[in-house]
Structure formats: structure tokens, C-alpha cells
N, C-alpha and C positions, 0 to 999 in steps of 0.2 A: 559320641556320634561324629567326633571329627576323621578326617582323612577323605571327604570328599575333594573331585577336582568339579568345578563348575564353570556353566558356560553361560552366559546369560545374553540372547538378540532378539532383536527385533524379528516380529513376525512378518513376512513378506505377504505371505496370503492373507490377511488380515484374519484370521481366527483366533488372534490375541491382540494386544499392545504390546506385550512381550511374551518370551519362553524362556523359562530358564531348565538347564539339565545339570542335573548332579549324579556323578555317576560314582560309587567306593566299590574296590574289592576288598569281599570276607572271604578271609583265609579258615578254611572247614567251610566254608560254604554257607548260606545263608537259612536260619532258623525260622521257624515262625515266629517266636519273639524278639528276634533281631529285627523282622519287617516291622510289628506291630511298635517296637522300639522305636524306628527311623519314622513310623508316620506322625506318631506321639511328637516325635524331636521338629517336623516340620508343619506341624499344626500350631504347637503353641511357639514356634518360630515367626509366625504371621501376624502382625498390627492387626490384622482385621479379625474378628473372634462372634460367634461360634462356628465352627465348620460343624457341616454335618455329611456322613459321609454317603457315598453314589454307589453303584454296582456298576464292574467295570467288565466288560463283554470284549474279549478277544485277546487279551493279552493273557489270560493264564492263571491257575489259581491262583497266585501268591501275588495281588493286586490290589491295592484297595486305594479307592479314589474319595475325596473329602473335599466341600466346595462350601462357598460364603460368595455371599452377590460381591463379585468383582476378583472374587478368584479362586480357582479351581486347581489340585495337584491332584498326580497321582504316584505312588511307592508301590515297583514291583522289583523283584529280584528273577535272576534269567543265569543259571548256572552260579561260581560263586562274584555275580554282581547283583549289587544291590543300586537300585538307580530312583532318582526323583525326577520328574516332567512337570512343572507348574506353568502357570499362567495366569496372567492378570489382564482384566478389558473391561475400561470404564462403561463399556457403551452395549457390551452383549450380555443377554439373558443369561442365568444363572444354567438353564439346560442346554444351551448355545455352546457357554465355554463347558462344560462337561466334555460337548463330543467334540471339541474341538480340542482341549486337552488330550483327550482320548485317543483322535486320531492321530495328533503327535506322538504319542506315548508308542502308539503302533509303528510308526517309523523307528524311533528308539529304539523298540526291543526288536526288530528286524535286522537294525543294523549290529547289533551288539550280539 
């Protein structure tokens, strides 16, 4: 699962403490078990355990969102990128950072 480039700031709008984005191209394009691969790779990448995962509304089949109180990612693929949007915040609800990930996630695949 290496060959990510990642960016990791501060949230301005306060709908995190941080964001990070991780963005790889798959060459042939990205499989369903390649996604289910990358969410596997960045679930148990996380100190904090168990996630359990969300249903993720507007970005597109190939999406699936996983969250633990204080942090919330989501892995979706968008032609052949495969991309992660996480976030971490000590202070917001566990359904908070969901949409708040989420709504990130939506700028991501916009701009990508």
C-alpha cells in the first residue's frame, strides 16, 4: 500500500483538528479489492481501534467511510486514483466529524 503522496493541515474551519489527504495512482485503474485493501491498510494504521464503518452519501459508489470517537476517514477511488481524507478532533461528536470528513472528502473528489 505504499506509493502514497500525503498532505496533512490544519483545518481552518474548525470541522477538524487536522486533515490529512493521501492521494496514489493505480495503474489499471482501481478494483474493488484494491479499495477494500487501502481501507483495511488505513484502519489498522490508526492507534485508536475499533473503527466501525459509516455510509458515505455523495461521493460515489466506490466510498467507504470508518470512524472511532476522535476520528473519522474516508477511501474513495475517482477514475484510476485511489485517495484517503481522515480527520482527527478531540472535541466533536463521533457524527460531527463523519460530515465533516465527508464534506471534505467532497471537495477532494471535486477537485481530483
Amino acid at each position: 500500500m505504499s506509493g502514497y503522496i500525503a498532505c496533512i493541515f490544519a483545518d481552518t474551519k474548525n470541522e477538524a483538528n487536522s486533515v490529512e489527504v493521501q492521494i496514489k495512482r493505480v495503474s489499471g485503474g482501481v478494483t474493488p479489492s484494491i479499495l477494500q485493501a487501502a481501507v483495511k491498510f488505513f484502519s489498522l494504521g490508526e492507534p485508536v481501534q475499533p473503527f466501525q464503518p459509516f455510509s458515505v452519501v455523495g461521493i460515489g459508489r466506490n466510498a467507504f467511510g470508518e470512524s472511532t470517537p476522535g476520528v473519522a476517514f474516508i477511501v474513495f477511488s475517482k477514475g484510476g486514483v485511489l485517495a484517503y481524507v481522515g480527520a482527527g478532533s478531540a472535541s466533536l461528536s463521533v457524527s460531527s466529524l463523519q460530515a465533516s470528513v465527508e464534506n471534505l472528502t467532497e471537495q477532494v473528489a471535486a477537485a481530483l
